[in-house]
PDB file of N, H, CA, C and O in Angstrom:
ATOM      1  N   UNK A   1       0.855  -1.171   0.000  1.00  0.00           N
ATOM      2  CA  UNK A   1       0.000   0.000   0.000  1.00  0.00           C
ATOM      3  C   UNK A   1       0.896   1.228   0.000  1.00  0.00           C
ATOM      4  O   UNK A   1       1.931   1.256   0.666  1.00  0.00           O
ATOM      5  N   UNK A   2       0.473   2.277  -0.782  1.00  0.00           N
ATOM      6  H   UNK A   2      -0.367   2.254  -1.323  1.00  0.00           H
ATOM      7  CA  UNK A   2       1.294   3.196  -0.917  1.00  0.00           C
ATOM      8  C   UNK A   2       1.176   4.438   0.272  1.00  0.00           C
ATOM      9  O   UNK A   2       0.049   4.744   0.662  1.00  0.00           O
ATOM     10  N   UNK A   3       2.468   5.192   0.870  1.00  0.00           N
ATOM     11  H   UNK A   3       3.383   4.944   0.553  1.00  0.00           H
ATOM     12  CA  UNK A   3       1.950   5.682   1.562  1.00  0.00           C
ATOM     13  C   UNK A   3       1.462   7.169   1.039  1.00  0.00           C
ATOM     14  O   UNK A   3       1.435   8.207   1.700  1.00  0.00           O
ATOM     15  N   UNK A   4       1.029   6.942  -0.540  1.00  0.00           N
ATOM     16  H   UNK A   4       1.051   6.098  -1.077  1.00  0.00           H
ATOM     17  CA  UNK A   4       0.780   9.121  -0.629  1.00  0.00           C
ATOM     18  C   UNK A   4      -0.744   7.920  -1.189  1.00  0.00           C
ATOM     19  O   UNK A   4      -1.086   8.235  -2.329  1.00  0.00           O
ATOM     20  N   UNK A   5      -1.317   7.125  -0.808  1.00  0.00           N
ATOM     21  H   UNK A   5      -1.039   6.869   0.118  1.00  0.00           H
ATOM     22  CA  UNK A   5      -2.937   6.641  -0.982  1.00  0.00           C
ATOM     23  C   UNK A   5      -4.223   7.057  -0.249  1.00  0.00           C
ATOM     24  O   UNK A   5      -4.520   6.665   0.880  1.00  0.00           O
ATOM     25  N   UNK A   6      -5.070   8.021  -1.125  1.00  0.00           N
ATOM     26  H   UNK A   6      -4.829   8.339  -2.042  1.00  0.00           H
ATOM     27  CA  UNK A   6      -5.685   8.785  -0.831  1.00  0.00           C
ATOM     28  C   UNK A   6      -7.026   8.094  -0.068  1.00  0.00           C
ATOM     29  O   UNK A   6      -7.686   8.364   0.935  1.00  0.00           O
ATOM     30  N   UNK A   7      -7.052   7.123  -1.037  1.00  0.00           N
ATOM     31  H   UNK A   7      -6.515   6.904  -1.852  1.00  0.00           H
ATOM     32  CA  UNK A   7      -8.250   6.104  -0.801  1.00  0.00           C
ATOM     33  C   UNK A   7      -8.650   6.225   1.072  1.00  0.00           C
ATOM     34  O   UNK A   7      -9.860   6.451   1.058  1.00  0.00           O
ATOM     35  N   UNK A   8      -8.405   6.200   1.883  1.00  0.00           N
ATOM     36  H   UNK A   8      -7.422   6.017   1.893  1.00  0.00           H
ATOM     37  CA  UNK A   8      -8.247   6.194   3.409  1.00  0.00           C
ATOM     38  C   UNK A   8      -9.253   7.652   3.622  1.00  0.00           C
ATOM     39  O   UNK A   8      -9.980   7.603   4.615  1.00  0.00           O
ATOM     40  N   UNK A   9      -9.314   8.527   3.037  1.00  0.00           N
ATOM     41  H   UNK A   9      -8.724   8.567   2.230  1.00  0.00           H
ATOM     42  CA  UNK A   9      -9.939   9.726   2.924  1.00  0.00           C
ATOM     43  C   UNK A   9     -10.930   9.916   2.711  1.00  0.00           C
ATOM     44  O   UNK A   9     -11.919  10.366   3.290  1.00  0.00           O
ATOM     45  N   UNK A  10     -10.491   9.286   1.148  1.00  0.00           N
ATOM     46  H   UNK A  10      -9.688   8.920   0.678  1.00  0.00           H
ATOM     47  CA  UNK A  10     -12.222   9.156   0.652  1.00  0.00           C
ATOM     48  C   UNK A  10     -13.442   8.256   1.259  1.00  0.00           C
ATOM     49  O   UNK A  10     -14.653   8.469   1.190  1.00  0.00           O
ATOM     50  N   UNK A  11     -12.711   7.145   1.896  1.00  0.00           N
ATOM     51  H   UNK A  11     -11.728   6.971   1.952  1.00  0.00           H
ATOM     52  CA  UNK A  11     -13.438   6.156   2.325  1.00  0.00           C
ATOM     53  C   UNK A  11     -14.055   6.642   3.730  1.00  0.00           C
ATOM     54  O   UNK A  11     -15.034   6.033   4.160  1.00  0.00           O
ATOM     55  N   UNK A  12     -13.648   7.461   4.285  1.00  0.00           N
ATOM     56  H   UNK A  12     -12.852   7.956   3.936  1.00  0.00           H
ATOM     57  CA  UNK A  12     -14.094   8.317   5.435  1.00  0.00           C
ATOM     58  C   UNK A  12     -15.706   9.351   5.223  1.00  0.00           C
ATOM     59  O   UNK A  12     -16.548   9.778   6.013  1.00  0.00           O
ATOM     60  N   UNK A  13     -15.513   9.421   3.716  1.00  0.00           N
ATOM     61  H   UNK A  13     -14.829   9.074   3.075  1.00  0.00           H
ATOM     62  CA  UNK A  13     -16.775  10.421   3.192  1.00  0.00           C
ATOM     63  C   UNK A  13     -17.724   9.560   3.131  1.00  0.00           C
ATOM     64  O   UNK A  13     -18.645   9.518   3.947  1.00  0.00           O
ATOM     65  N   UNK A  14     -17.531   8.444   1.721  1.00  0.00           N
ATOM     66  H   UNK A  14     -16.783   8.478   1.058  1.00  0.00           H
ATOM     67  CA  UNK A  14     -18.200   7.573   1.164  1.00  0.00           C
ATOM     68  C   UNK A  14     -18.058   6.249   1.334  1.00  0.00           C
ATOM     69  O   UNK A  14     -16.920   5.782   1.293  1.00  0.00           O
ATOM     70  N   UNK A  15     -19.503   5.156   1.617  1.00  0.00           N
ATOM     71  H   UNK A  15     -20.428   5.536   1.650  1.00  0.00           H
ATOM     72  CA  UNK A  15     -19.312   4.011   1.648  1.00  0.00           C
ATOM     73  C   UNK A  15     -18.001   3.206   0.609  1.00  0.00           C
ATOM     74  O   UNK A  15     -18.101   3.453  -0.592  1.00  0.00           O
ATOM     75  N   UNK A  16     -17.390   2.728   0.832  1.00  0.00           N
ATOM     76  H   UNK A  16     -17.308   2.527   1.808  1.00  0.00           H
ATOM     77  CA  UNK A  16     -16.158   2.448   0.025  1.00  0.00           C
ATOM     78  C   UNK A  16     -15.680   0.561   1.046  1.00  0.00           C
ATOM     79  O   UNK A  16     -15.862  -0.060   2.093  1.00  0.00           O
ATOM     80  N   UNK A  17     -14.965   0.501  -0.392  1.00  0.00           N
ATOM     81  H   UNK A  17     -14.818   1.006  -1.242  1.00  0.00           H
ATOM     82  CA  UNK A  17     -14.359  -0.972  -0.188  1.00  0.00           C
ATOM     83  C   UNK A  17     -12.819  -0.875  -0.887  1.00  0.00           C
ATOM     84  O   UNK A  17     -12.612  -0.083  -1.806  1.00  0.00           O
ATOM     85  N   UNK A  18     -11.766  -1.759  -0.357  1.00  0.00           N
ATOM     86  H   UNK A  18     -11.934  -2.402   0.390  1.00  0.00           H
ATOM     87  CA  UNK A  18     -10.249  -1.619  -0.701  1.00  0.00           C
ATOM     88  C   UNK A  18      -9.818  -3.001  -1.569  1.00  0.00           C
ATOM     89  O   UNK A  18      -9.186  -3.893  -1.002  1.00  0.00           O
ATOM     90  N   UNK A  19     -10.144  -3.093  -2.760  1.00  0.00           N
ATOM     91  H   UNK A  19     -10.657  -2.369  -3.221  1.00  0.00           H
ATOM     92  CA  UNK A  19      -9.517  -4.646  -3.113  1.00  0.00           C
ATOM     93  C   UNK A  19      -8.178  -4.459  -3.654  1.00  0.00           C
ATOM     94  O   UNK A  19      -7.860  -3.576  -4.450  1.00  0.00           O
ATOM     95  N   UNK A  20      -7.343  -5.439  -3.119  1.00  0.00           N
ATOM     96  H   UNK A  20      -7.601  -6.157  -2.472  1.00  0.00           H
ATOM     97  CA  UNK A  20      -6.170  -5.514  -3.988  1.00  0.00           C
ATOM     98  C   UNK A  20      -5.883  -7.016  -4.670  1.00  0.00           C
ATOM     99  O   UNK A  20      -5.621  -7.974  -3.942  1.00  0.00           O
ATOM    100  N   UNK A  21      -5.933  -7.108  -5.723  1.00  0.00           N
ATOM    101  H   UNK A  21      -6.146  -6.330  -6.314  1.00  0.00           H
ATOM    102  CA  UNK A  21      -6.046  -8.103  -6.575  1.00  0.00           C
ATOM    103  C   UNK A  21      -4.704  -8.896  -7.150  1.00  0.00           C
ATOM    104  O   UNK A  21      -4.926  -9.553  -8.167  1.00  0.00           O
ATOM    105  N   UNK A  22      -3.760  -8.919  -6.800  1.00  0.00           N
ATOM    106  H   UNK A  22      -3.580  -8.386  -5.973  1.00  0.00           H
ATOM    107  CA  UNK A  22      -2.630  -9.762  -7.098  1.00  0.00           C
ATOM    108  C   UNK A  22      -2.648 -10.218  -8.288  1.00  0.00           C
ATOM    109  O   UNK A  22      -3.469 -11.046  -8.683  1.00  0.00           O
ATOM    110  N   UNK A  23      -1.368  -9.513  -9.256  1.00  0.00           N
ATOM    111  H   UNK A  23      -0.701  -8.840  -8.935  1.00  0.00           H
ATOM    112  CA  UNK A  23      -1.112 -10.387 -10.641  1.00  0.00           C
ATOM    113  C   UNK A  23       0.329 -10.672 -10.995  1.00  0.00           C
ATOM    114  O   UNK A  23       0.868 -10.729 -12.100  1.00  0.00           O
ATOM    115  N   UNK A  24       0.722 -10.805 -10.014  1.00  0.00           N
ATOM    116  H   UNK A  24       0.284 -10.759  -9.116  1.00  0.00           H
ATOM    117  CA  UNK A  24       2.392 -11.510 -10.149  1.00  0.00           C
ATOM    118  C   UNK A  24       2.415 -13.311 -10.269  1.00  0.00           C
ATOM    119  O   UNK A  24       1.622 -14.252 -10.249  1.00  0.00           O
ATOM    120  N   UNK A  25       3.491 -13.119 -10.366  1.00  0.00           N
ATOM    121  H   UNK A  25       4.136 -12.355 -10.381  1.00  0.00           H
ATOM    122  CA  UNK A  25       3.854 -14.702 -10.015  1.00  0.00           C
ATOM    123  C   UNK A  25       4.822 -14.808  -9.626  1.00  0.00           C
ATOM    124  O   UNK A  25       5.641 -13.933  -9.906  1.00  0.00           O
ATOM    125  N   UNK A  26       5.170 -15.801  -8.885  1.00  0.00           N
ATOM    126  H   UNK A  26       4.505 -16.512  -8.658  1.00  0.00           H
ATOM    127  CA  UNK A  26       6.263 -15.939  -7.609  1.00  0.00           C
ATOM    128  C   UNK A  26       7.165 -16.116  -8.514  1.00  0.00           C
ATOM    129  O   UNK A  26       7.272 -16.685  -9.600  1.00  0.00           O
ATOM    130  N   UNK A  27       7.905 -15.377  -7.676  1.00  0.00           N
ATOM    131  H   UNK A  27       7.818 -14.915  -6.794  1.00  0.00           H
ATOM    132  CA  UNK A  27       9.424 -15.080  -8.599  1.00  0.00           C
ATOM    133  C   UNK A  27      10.074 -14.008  -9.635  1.00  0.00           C
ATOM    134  O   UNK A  27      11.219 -13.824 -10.049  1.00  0.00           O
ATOM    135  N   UNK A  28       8.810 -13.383  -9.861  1.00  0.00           N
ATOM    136  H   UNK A  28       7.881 -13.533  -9.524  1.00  0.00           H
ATOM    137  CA  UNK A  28       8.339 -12.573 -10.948  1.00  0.00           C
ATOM    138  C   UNK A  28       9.057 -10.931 -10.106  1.00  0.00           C
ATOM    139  O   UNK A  28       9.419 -10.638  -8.966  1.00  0.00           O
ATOM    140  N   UNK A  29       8.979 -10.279 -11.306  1.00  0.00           N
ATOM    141  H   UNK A  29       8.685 -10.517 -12.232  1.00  0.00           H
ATOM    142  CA  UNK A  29       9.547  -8.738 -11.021  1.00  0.00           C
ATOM    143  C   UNK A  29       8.539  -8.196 -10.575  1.00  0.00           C
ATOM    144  O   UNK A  29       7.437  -8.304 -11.111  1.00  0.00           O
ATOM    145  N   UNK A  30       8.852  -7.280  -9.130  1.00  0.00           N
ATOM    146  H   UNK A  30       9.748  -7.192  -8.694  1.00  0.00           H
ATOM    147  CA  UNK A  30       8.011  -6.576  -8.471  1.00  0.00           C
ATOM    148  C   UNK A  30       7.051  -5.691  -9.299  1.00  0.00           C
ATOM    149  O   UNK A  30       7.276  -5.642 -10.508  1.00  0.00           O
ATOM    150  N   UNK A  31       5.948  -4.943  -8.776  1.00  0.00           N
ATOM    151  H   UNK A  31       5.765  -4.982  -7.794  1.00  0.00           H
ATOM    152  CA  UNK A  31       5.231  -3.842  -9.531  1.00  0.00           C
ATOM    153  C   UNK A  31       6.479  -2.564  -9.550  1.00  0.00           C
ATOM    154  O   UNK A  31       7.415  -2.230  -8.824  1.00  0.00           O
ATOM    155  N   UNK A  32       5.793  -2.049 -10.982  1.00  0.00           N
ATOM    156  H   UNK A  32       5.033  -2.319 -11.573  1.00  0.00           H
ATOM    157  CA  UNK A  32       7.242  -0.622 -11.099  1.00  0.00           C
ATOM    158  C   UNK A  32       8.478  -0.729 -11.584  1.00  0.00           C
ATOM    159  O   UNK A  32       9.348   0.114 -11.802  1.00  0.00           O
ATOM    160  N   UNK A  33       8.420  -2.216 -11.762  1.00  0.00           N
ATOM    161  H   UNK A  33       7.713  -2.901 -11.585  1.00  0.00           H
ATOM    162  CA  UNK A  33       9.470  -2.390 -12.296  1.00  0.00           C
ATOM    163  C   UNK A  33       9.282  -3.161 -13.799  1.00  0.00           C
ATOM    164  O   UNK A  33       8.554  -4.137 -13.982  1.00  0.00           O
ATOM    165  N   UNK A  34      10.063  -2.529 -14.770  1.00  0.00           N
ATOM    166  H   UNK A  34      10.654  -1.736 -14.622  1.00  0.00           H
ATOM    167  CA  UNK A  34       9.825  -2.246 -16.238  1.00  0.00           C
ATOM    168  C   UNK A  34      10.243  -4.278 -16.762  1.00  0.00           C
ATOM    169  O   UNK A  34      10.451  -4.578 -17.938  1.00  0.00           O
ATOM    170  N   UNK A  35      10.267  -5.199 -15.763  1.00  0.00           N
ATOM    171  H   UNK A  35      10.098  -4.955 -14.808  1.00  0.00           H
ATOM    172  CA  UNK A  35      10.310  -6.378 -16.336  1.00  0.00           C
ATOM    173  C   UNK A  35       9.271  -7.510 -15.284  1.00  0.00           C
ATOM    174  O   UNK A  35       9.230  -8.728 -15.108  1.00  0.00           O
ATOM    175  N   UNK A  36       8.532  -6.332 -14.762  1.00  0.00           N
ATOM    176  H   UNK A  36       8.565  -5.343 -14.905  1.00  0.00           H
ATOM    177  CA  UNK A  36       7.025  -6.686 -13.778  1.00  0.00           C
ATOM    178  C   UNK A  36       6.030  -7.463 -15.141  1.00  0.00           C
ATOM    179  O   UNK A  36       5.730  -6.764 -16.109  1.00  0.00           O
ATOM    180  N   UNK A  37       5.570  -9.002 -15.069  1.00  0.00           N
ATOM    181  H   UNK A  37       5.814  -9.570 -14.283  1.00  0.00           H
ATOM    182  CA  UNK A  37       4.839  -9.839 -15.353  1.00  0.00           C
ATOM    183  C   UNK A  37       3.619  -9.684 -15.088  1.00  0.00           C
ATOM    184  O   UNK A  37       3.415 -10.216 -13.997  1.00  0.00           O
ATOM    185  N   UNK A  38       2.372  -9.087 -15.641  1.00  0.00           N
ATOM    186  H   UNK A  38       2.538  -8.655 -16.528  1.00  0.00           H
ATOM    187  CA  UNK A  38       1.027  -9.578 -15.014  1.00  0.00           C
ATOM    188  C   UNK A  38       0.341 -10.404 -15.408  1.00  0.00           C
ATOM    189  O   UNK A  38      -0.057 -10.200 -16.555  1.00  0.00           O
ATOM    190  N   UNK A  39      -0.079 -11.519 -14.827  1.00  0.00           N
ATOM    191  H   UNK A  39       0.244 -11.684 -13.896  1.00  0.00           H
ATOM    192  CA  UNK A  39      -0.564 -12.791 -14.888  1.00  0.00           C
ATOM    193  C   UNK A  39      -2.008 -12.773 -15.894  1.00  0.00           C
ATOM    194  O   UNK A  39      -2.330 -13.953 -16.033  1.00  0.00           O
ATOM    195  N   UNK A  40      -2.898 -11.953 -16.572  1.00  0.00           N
ATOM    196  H   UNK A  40      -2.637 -10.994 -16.460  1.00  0.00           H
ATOM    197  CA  UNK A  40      -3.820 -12.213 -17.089  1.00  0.00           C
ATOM    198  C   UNK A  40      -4.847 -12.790 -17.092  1.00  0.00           C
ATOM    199  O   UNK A  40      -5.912 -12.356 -17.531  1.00  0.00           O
ATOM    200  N   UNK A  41      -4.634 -13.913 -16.567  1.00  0.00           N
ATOM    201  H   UNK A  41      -3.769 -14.265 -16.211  1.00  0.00           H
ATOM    202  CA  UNK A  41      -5.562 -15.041 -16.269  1.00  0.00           C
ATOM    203  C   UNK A  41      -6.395 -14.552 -15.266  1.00  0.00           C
ATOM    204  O   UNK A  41      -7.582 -14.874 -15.317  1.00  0.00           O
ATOM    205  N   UNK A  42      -5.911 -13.672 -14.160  1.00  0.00           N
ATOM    206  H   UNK A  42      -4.947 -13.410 -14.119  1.00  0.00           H
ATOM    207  CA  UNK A  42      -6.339 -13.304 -12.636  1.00  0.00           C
ATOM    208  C   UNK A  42      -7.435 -11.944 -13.149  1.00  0.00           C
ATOM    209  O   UNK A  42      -8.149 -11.475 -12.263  1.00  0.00           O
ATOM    210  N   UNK A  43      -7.531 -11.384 -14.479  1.00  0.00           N
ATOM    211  H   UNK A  43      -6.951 -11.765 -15.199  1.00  0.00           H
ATOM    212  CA  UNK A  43      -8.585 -10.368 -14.651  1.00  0.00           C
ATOM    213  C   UNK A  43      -9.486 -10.812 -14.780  1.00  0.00           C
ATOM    214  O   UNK A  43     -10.434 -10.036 -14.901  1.00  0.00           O
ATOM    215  N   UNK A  44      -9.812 -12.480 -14.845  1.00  0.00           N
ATOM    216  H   UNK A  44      -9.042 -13.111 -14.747  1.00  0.00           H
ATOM    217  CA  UNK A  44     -11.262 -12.842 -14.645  1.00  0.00           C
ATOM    218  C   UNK A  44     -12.215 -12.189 -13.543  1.00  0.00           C
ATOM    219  O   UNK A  44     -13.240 -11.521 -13.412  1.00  0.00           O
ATOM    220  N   UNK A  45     -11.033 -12.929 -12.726  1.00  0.00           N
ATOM    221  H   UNK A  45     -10.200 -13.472 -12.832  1.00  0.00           H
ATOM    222  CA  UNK A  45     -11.964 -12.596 -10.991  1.00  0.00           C
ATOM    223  C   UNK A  45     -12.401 -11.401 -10.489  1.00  0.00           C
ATOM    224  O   UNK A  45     -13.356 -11.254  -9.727  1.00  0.00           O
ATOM    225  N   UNK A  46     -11.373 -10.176 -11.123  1.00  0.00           N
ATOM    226  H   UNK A  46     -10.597 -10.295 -11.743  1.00  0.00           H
ATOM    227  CA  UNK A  46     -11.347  -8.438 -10.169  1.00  0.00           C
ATOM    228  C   UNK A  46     -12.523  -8.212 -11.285  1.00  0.00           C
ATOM    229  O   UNK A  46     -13.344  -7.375 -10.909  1.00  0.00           O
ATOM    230  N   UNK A  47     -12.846  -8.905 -12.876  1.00  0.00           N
ATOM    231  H   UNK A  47     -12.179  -9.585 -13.182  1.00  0.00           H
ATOM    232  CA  UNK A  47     -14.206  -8.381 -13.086  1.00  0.00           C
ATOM    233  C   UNK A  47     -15.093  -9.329 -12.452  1.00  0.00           C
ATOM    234  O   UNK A  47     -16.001  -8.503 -12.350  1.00  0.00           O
ATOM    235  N   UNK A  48     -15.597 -10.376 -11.936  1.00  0.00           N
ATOM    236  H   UNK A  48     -14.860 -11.047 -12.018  1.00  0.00           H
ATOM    237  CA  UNK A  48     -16.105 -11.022 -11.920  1.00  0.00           C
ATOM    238  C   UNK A  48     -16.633 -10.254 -10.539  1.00  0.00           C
ATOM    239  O   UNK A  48     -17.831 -10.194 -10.260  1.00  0.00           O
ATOM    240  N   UNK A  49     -15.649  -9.712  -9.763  1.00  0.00           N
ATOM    241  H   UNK A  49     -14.676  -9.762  -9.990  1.00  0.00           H
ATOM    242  CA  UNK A  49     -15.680  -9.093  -8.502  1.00  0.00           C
ATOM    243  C   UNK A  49     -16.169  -7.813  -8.514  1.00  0.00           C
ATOM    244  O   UNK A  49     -16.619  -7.481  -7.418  1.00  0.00           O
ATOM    245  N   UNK A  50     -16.257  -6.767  -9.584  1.00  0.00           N
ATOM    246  H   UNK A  50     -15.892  -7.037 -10.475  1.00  0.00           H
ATOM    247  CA  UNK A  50     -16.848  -5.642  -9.770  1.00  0.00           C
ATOM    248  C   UNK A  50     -18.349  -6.067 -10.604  1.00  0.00           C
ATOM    249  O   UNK A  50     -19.342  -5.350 -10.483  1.00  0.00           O
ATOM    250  N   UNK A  51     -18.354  -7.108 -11.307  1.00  0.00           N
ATOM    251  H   UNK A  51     -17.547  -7.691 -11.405  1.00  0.00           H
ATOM    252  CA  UNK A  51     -20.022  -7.451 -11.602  1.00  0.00           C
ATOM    253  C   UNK A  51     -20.869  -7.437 -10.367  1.00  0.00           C
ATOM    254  O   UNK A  51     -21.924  -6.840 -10.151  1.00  0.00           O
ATOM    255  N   UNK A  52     -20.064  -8.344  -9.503  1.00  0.00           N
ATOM    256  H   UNK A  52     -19.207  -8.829  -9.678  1.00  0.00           H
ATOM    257  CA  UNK A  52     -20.780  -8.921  -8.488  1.00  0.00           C
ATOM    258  C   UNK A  52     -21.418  -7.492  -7.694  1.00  0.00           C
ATOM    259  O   UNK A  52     -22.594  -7.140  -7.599  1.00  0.00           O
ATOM    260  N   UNK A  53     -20.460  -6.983  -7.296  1.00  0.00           N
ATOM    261  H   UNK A  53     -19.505  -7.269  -7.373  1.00  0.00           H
ATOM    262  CA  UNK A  53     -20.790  -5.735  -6.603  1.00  0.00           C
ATOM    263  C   UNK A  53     -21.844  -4.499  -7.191  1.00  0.00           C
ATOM    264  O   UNK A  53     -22.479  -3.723  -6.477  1.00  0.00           O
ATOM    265  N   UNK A  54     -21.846  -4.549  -8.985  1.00  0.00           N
ATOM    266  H   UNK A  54     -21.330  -5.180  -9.565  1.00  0.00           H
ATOM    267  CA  UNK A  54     -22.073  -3.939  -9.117  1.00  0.00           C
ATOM    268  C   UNK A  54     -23.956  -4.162  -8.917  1.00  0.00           C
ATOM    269  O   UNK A  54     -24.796  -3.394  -8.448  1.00  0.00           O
ATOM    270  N   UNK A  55     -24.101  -5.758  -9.596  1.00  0.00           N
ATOM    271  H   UNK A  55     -23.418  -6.381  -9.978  1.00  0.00           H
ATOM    272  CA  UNK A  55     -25.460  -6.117  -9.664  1.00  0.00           C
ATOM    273  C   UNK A  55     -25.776  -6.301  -7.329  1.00  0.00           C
ATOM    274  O   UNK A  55     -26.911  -5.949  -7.006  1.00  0.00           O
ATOM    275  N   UNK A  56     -25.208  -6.592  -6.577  1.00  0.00           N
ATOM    276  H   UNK A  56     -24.287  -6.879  -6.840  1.00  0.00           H
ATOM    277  CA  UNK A  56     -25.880  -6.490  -5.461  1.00  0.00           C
ATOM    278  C   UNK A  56     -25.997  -5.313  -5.289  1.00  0.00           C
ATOM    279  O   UNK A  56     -27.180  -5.151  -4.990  1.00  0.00           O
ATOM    280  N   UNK A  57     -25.262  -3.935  -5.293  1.00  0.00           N
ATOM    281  H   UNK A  57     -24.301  -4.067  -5.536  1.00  0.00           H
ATOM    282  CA  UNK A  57     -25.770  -2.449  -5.311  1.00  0.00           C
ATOM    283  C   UNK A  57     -27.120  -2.407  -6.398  1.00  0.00           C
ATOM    284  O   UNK A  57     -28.018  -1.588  -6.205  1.00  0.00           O
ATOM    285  N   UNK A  58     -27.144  -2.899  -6.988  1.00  0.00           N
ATOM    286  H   UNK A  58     -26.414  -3.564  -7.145  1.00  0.00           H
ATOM    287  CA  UNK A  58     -28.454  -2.653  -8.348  1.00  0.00           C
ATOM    288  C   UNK A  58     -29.655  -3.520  -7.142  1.00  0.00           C
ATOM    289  O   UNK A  58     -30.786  -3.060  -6.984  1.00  0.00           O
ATOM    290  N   UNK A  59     -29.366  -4.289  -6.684  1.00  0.00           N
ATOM    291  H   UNK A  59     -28.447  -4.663  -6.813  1.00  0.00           H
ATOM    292  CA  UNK A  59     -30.560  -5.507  -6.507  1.00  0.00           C
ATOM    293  C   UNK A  59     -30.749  -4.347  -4.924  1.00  0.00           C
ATOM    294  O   UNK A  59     -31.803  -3.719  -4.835  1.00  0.00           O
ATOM    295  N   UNK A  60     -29.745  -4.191  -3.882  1.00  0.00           N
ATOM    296  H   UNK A  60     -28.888  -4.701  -3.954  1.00  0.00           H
ATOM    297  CA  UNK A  60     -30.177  -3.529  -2.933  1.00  0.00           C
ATOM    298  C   UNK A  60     -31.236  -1.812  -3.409  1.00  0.00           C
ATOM    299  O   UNK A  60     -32.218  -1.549  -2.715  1.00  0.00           O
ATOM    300  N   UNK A  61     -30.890  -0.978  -4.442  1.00  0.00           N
ATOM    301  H   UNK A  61     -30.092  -1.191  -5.006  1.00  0.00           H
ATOM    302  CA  UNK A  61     -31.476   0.094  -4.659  1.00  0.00           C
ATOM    303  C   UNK A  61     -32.893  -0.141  -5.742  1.00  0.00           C
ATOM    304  O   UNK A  61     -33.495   0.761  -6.324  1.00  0.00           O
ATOM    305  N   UNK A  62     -33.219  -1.744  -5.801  1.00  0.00           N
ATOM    306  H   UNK A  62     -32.730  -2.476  -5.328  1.00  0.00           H
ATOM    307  CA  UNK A  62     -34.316  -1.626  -6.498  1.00  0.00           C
ATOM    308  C   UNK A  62     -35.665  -2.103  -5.150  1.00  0.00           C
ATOM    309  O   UNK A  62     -36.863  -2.269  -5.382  1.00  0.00           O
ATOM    310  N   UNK A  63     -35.048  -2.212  -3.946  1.00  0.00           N
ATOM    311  H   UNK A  63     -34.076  -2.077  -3.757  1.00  0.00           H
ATOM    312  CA  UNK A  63     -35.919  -2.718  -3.254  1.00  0.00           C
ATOM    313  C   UNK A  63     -36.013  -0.984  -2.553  1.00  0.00           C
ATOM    314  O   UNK A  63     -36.310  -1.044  -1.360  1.00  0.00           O
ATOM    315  N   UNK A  64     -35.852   0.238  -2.978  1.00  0.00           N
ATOM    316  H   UNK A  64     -35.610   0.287  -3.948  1.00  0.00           H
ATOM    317  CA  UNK A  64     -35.950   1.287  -2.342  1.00  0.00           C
ATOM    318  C   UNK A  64     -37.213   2.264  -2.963  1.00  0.00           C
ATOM    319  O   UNK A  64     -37.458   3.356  -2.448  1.00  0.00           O
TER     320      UNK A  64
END
């Protein structure tokens, strides 16, 4: 987590959630660094994970 991350702020205003989604692979070059690997395969889930969220916010504001 970075320490100039604003997110901590905002999340103080607005209902908010923090995912961090991992796309390395062991062994692999850190983030930031110009021979950093991202795994691809793993963007299933962080959408699969913003559908999800997006349709239970839809399903909670249709019962309003």
């Amino acid at each position: 987590m970075s320490g100039s991350e604003d997110f901590s702020y905002i999340s103080q205003e607005v209902p908010s959630a923090f995912v961090v989604l991992g796309t390395g692979k062991e062994g692999a070059a850190p983030v930031h660094n110009p021979r950093m690997f991202q795994n691809e395969d793993i963007f299933k889930y962080g959408a699969a994970l913003h559908a999800n969220v997006a349709m239970g916010w839809l399903h909670s504001q249709s019962k309003n």
